[in-house]
MARVOMAR-950792 format. One record per residue: x, y, z of N, C-alpha, C in turn; residue in three letters. Coordinates in steps of 0.05 Angstrom, whole numbers, padded with zeros to 5 digits. Layout:
N
<site <X; Y; Z>; <X; Y; Z>; <X; Y; Z>; 'Ala'>;
...
% end
This chain:
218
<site <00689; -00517; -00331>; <00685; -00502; -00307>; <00678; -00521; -00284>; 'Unk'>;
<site <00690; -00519; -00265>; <00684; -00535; -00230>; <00652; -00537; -00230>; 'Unk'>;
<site <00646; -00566; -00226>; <00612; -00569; -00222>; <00616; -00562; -00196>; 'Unk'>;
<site <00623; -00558; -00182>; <00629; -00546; -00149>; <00620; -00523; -00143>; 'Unk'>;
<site <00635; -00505; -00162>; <00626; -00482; -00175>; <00596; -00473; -00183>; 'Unk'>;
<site <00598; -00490; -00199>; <00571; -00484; -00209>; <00540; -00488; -00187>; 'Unk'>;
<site <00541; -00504; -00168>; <00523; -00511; -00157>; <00523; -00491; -00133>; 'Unk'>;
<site <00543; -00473; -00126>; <00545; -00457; -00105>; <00533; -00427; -00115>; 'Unk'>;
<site <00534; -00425; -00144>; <00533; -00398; -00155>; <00508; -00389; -00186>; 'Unk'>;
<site <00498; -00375; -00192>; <00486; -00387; -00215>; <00503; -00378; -00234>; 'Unk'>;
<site <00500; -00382; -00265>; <00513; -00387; -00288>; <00513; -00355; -00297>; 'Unk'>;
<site <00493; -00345; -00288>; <00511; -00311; -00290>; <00537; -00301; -00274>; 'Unk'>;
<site <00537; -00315; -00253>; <00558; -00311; -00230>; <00588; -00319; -00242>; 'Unk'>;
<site <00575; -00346; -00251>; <00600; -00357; -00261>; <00610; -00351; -00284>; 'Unk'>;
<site <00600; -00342; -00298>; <00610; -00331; -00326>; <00616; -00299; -00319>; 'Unk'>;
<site <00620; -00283; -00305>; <00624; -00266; -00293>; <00658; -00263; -00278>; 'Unk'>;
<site <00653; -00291; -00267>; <00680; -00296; -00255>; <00698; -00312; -00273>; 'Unk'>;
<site <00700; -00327; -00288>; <00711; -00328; -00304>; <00720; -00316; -00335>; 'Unk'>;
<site <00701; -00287; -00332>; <00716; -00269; -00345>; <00738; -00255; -00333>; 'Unk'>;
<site <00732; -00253; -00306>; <00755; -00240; -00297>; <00779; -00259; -00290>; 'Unk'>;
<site <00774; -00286; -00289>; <00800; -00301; -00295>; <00815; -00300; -00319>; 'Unk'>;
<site <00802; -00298; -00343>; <00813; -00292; -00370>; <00827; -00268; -00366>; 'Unk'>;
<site <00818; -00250; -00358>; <00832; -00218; -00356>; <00853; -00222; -00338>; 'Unk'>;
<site <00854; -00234; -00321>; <00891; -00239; -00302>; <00903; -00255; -00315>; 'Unk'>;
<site <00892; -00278; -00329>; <00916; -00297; -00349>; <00924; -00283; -00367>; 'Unk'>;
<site <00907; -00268; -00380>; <00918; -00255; -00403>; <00936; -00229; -00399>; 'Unk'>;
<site <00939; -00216; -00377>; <00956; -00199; -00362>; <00976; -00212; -00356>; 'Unk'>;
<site <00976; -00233; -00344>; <00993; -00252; -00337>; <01013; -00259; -00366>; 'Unk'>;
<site <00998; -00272; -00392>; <01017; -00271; -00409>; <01032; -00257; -00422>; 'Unk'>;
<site <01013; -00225; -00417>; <01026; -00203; -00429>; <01062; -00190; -00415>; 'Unk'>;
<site <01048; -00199; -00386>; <01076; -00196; -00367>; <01097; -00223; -00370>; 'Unk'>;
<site <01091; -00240; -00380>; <01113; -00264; -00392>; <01119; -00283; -00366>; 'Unk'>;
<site <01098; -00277; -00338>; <01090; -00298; -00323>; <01079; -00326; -00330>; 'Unk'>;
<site <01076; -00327; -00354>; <01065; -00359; -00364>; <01055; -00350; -00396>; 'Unk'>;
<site <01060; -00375; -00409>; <01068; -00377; -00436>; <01041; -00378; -00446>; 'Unk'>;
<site <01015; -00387; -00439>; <00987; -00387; -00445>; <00971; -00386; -00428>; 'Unk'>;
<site <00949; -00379; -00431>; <00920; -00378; -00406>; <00910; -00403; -00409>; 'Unk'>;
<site <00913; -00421; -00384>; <00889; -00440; -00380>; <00865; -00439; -00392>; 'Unk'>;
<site <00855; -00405; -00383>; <00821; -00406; -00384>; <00815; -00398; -00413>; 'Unk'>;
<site <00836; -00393; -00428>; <00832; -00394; -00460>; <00807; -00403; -00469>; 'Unk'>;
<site <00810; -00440; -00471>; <00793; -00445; -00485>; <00773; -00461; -00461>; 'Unk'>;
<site <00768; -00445; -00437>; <00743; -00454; -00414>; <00718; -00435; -00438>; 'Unk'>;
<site <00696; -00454; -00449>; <00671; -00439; -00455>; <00650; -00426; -00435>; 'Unk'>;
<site <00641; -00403; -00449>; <00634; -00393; -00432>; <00599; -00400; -00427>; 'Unk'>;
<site <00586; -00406; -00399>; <00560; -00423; -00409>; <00545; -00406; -00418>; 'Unk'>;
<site <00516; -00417; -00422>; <00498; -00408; -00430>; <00480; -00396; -00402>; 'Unk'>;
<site <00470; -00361; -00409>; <00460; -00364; -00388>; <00429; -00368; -00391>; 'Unk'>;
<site <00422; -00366; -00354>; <00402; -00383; -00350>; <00369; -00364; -00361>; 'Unk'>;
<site <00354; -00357; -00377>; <00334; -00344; -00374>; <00327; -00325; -00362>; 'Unk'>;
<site <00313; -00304; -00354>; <00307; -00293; -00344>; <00282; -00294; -00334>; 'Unk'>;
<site <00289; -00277; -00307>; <00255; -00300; -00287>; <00230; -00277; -00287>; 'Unk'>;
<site <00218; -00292; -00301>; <00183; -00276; -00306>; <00173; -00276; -00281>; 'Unk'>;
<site <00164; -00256; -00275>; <00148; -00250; -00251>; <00137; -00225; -00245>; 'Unk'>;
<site <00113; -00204; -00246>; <00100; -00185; -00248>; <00071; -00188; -00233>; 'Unk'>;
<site <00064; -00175; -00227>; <00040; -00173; -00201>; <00018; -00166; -00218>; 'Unk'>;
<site <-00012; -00186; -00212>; <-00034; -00173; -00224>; <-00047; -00161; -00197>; 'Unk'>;
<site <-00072; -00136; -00210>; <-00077; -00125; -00189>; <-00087; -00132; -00168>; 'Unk'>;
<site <-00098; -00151; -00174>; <-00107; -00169; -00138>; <-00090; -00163; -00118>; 'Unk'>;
<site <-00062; -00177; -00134>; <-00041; -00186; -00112>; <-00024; -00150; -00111>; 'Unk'>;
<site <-00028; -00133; -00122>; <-00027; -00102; -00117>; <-00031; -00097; -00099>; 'Unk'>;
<site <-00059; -00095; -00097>; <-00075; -00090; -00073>; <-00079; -00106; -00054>; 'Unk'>;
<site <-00069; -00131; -00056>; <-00064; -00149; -00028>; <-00043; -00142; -00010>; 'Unk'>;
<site <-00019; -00132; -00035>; <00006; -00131; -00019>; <00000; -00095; -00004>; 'Unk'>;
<site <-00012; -00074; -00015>; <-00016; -00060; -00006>; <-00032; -00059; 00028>; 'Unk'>;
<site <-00056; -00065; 00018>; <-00075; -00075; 00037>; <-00067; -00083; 00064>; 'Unk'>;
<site <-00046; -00108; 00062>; <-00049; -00124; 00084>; <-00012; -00120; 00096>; 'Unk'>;
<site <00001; -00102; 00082>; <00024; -00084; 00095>; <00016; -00068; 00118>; 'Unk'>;
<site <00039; -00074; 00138>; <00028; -00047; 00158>; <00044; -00024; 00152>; 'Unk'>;
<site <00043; 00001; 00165>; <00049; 00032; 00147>; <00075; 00031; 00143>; 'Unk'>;
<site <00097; 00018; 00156>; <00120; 00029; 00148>; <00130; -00001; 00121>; 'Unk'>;
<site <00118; -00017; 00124>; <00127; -00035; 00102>; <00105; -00023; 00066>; 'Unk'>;
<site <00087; -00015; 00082>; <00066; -00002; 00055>; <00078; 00026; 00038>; 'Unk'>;
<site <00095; 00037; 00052>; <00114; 00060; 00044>; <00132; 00047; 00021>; 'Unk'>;
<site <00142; 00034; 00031>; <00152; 00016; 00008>; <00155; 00011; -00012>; 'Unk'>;
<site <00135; -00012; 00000>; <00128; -00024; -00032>; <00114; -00010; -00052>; 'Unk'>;
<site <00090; 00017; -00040>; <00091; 00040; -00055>; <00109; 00053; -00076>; 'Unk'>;
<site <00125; 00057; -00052>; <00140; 00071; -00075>; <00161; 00055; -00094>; 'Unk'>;
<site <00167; 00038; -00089>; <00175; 00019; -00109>; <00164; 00009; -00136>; 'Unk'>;
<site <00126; 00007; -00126>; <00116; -00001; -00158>; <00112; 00029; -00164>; 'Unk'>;
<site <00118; 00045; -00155>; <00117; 00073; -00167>; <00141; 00090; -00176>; 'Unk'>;
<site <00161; 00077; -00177>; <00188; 00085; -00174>; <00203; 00067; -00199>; 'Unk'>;
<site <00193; 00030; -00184>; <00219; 00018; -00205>; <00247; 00017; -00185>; 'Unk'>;
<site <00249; 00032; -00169>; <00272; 00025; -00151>; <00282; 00011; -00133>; 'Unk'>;
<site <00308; 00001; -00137>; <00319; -00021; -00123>; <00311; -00017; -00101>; 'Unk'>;
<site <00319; -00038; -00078>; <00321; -00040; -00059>; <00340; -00021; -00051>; 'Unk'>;
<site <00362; -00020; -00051>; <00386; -00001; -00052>; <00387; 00026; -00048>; 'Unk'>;
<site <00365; 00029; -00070>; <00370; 00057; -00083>; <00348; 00066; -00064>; 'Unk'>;
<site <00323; 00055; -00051>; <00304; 00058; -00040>; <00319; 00063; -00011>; 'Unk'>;
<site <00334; 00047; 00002>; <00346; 00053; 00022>; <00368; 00074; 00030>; 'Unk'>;
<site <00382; 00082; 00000>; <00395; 00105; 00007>; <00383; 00135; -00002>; 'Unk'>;
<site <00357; 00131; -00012>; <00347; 00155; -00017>; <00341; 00184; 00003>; 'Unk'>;
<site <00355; 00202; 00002>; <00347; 00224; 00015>; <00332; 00247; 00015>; 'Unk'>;
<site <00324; 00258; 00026>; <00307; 00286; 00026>; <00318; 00307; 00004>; 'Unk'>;
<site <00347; 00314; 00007>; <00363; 00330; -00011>; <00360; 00315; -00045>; 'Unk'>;
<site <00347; 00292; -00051>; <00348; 00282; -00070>; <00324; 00280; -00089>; 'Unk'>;
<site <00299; 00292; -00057>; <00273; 00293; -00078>; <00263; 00325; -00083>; 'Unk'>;
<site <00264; 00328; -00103>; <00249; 00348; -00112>; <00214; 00351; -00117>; 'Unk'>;
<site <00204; 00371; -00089>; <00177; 00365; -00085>; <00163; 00386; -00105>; 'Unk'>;
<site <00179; 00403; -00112>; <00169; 00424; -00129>; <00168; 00418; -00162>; 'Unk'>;
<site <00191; 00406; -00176>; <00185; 00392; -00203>; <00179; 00367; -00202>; 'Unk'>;
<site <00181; 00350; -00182>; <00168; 00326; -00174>; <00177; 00305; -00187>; 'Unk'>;
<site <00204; 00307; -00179>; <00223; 00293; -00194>; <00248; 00275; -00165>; 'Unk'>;
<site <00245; 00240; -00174>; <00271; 00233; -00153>; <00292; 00231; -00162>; 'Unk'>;
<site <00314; 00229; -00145>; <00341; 00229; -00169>; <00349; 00195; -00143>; 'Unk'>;
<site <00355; 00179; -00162>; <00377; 00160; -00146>; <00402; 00167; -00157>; 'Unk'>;
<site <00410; 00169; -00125>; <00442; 00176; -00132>; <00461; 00144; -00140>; 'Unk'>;
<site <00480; 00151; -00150>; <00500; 00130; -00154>; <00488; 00098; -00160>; 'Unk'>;
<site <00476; 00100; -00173>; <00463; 00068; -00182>; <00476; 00046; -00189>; 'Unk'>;
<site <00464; 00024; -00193>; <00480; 00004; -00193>; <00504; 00009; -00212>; 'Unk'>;
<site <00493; 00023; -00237>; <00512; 00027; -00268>; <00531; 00053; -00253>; 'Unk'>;
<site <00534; 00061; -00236>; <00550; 00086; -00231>; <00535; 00111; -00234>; 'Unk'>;
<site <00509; 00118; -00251>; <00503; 00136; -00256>; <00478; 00149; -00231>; 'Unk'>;
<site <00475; 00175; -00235>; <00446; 00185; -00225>; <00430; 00173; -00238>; 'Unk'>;
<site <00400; 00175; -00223>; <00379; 00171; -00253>; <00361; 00186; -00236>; 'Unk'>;
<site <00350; 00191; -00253>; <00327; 00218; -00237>; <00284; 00210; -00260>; 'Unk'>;
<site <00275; 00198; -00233>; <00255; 00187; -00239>; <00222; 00210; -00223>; 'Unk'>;
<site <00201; 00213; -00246>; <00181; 00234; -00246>; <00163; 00218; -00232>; 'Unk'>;
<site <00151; 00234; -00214>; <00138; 00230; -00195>; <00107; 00224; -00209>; 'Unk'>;
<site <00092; 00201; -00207>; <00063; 00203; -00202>; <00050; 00230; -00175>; 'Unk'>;
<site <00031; 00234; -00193>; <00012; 00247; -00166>; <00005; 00238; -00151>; 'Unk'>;
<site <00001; 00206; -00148>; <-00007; 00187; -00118>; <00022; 00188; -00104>; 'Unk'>;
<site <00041; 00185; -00122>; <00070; 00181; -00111>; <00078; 00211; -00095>; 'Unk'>;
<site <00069; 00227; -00110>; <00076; 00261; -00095>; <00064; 00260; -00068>; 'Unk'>;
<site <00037; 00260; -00071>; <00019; 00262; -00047>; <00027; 00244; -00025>; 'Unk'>;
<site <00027; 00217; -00032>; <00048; 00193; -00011>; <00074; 00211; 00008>; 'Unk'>;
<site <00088; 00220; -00009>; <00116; 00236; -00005>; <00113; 00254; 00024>; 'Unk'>;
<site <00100; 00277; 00003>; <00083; 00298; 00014>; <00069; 00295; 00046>; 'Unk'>;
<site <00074; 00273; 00048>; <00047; 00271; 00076>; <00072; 00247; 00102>; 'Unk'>;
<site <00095; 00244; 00086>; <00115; 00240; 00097>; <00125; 00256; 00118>; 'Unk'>;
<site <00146; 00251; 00142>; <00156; 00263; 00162>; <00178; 00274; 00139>; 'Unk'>;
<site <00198; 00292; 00152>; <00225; 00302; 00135>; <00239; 00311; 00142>; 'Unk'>;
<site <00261; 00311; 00136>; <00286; 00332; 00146>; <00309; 00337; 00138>; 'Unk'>;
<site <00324; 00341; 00144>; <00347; 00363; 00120>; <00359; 00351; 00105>; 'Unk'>;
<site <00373; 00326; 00111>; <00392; 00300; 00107>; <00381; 00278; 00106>; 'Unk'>;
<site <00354; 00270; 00111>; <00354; 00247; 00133>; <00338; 00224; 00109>; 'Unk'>;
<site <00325; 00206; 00116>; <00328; 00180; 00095>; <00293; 00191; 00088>; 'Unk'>;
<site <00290; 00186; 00060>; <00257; 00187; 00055>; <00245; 00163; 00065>; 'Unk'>;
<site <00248; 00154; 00070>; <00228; 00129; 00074>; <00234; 00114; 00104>; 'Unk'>;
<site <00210; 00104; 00112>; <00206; 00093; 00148>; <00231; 00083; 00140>; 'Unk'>;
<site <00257; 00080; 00167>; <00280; 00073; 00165>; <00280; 00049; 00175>; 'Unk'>;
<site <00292; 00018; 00155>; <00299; 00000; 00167>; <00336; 00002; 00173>; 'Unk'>;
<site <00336; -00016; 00194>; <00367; -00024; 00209>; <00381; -00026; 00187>; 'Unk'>;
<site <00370; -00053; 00170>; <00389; -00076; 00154>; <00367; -00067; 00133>; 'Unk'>;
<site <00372; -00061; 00103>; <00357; -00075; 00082>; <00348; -00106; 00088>; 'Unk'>;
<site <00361; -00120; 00097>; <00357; -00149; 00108>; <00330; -00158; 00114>; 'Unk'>;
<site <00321; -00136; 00132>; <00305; -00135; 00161>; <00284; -00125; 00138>; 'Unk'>;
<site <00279; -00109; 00122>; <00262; -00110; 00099>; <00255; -00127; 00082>; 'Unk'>;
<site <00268; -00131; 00076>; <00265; -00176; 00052>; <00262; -00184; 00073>; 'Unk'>;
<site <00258; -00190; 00099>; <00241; -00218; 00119>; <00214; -00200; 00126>; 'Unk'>;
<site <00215; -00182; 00129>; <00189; -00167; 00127>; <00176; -00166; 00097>; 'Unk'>;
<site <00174; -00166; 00085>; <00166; -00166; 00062>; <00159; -00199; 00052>; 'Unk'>;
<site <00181; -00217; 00053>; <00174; -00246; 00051>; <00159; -00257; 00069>; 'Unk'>;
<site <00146; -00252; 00102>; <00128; -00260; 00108>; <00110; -00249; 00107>; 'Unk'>;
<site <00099; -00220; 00096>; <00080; -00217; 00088>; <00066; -00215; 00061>; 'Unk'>;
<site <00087; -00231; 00049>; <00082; -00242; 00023>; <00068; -00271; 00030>; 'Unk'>;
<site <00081; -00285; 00049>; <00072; -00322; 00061>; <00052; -00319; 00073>; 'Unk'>;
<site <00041; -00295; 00086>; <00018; -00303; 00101>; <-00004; -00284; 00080>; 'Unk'>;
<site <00003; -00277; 00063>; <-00015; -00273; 00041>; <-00028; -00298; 00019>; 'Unk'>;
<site <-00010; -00310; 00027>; <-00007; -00338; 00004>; <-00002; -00340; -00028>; 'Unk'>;
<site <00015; -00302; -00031>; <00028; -00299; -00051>; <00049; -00321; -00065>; 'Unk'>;
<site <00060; -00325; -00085>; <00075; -00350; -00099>; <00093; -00328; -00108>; 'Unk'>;
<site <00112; -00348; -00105>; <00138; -00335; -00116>; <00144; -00306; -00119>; 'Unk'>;
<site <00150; -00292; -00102>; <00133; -00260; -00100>; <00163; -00261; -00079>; 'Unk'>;
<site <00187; -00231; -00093>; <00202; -00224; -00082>; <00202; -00194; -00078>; 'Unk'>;
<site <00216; -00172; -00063>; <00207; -00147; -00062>; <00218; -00131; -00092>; 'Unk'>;
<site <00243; -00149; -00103>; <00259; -00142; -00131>; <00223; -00146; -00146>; 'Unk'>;
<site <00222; -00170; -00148>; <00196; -00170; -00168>; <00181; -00148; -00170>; 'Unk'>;
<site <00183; -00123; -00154>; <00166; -00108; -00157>; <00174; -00088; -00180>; 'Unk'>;
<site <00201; -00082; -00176>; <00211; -00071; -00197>; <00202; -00079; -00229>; 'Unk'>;
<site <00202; -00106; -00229>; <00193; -00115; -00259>; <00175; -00118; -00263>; 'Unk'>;
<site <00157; -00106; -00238>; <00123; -00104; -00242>; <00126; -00076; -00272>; 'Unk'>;
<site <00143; -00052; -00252>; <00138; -00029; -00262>; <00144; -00029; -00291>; 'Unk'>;
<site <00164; -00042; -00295>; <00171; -00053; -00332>; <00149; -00061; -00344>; 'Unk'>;
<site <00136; -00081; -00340>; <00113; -00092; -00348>; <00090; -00081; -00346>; 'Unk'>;
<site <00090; -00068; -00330>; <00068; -00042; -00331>; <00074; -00022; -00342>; 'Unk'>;
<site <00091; -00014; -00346>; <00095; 00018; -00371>; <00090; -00004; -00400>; 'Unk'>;
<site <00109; -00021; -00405>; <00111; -00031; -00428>; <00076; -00037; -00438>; 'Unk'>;
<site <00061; -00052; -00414>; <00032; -00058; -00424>; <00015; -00037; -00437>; 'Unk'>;
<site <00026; -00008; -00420>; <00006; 00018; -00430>; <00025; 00031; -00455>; 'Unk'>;
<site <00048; 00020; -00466>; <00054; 00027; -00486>; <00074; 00041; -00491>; 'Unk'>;
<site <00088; 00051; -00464>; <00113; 00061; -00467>; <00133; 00053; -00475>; 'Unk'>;
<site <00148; 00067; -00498>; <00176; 00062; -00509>; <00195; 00052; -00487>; 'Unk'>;
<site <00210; 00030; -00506>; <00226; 00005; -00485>; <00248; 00033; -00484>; 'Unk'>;
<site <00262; 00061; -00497>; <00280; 00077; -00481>; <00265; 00087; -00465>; 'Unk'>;
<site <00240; 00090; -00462>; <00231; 00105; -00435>; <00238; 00087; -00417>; 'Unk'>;
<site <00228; 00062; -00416>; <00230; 00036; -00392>; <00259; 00035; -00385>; 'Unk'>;
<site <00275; 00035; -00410>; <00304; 00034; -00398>; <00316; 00059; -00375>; 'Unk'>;
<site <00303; 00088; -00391>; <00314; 00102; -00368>; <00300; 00109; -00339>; 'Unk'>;
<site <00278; 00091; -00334>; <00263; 00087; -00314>; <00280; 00076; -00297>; 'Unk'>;
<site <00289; 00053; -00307>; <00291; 00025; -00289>; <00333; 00033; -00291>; 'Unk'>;
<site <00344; 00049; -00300>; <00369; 00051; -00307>; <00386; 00036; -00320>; 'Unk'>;
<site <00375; 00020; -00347>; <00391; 00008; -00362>; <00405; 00015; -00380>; 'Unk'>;
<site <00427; -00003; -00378>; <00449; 00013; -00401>; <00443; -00007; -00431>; 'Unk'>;
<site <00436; -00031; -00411>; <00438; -00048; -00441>; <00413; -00060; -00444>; 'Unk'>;
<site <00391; -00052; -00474>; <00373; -00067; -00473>; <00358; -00088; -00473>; 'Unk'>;
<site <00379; -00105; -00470>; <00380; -00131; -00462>; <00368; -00138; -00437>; 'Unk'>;
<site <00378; -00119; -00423>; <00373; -00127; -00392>; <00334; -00115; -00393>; 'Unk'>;
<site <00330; -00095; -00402>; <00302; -00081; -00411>; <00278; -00100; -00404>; 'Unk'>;
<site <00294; -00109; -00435>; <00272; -00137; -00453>; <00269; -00163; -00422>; 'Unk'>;
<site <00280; -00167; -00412>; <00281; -00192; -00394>; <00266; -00181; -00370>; 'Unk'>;
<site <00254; -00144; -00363>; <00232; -00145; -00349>; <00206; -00139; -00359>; 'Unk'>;
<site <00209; -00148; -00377>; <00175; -00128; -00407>; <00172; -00157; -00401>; 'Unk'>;
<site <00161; -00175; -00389>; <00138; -00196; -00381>; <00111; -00184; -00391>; 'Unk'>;
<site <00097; -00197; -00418>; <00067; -00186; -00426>; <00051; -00198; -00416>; 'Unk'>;
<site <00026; -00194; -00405>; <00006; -00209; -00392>; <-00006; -00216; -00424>; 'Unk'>;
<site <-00017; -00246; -00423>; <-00028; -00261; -00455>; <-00050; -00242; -00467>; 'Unk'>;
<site <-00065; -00230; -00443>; <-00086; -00211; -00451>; <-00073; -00188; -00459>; 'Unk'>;
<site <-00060; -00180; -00456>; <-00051; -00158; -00474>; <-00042; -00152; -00499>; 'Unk'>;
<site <-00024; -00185; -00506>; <-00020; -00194; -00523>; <-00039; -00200; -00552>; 'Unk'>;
<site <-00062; -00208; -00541>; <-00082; -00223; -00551>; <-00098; -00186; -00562>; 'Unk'>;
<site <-00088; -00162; -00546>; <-00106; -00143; -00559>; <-00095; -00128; -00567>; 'Unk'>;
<site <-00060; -00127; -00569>; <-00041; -00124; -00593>; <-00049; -00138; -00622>; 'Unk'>;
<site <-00064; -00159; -00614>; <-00060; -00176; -00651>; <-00082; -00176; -00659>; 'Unk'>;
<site <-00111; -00159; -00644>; <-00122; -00146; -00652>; <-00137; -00124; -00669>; 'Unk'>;
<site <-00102; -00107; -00669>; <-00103; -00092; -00679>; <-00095; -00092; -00710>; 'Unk'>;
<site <-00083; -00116; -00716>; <-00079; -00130; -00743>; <-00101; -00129; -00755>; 'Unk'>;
<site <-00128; -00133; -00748>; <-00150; -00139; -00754>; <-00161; -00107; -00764>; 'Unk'>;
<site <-00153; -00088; -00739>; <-00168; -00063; -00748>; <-00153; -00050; -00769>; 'Unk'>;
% end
């Protein structure tokens, strides 16, 4: 594979795209445009880890704290949600249900709905919202854009480390998983199809760990 390549993109990207080069050569041979696929025998790399990162409560309540109201909406509902960026920006009024207290994201990354149960801090948050027939749940930014630079400098002038607004999402993994919830509950939280992807946001804090093997003892 092009080190060119590789340095522009990461190794999920690239193994991604050179599946789909295999799938046109191999179309390609089936239509008798060329006698073999180049990318035959291209291996496919190894990918890169998955990046640990989960919020202790300090930095909870820092990022809460020191948000002003329409960035604190947010990130609210995100460690309360688990929801993308995306899904957070196209969420609408027609989509929350204040009465079973239930959100639905529409059309998710996987294609599907997923319909996520409301906390009672998360209800009452909602609840005390402006609203209207169609219109977006949450303070409206321009650009998702304009949200990640809002969010990254008040992550920098917090003197948070390595702290993205995605990270928050894998807070909420790591926090169901810590109080014990089944990795299919986490999956249909966070909308995974494969639990692969699950396992790579269940980040354990050592102390939790340490009173899991505890329980060996009792």
């Amino acid at each position: 594979m092009d080190g060119k390549r590789l340095g522009a993109v990461s190794t999920t990207t690239a193994n991604k795209e050179l599946a789909r080069l295999r799938h046109l050569f191999a179309r390609a041979v089936d239509w008798k445009y060329v006698k073999a696929s180049p990318a035959a025998k291209v291996k496919k790399l190894k990918d890169a880890a998955g990046r640990v990162r989960h919020l202790t409560d300090d930095e909870r309540h820092a990022l809460l704290d020191g948000a002003n109201d329409r960035l604190k909406v947010w990130i609210a509902v995100a460690l309360q949600t688990g929801g993308r960026r995306s899904e957070l920006h196209r969420l609408r009024w027609p989509h929350v249900d204040m009465t079973t207290k239930v959100i639905t994201f529409k059309k998710t990354k996987n294609g599907q709905d997923r319909s996520v149960p409301m906390t009672d801090e998360l209800h009452a948050l909602l609840d005390a919202l402006p609203r209207s027939a169609t219109g977006p749940v949450l303070p409206p930014y321009n650009d998702p854009h304009v949200l990640t630079r809002s969010f990254t400098r008040l992550v920098e002038r917090l003197g948070l480390k390595d702290l993205t607004f995605h990270d928050l999402r894998h807070d909420v993994a790591s926090t169901l998983t810590m109080a014990g919830v089944s990795q299919r509950a986490v999956m249909e939280v966070l909308g995974h199809r494969d639990p692969r992807m699950t396992i790579r946001y269940q980040h354990l804090e050592p102390g939790h760990l340490r009173e899991a093997m505890r329980s060996l003892a009792r």
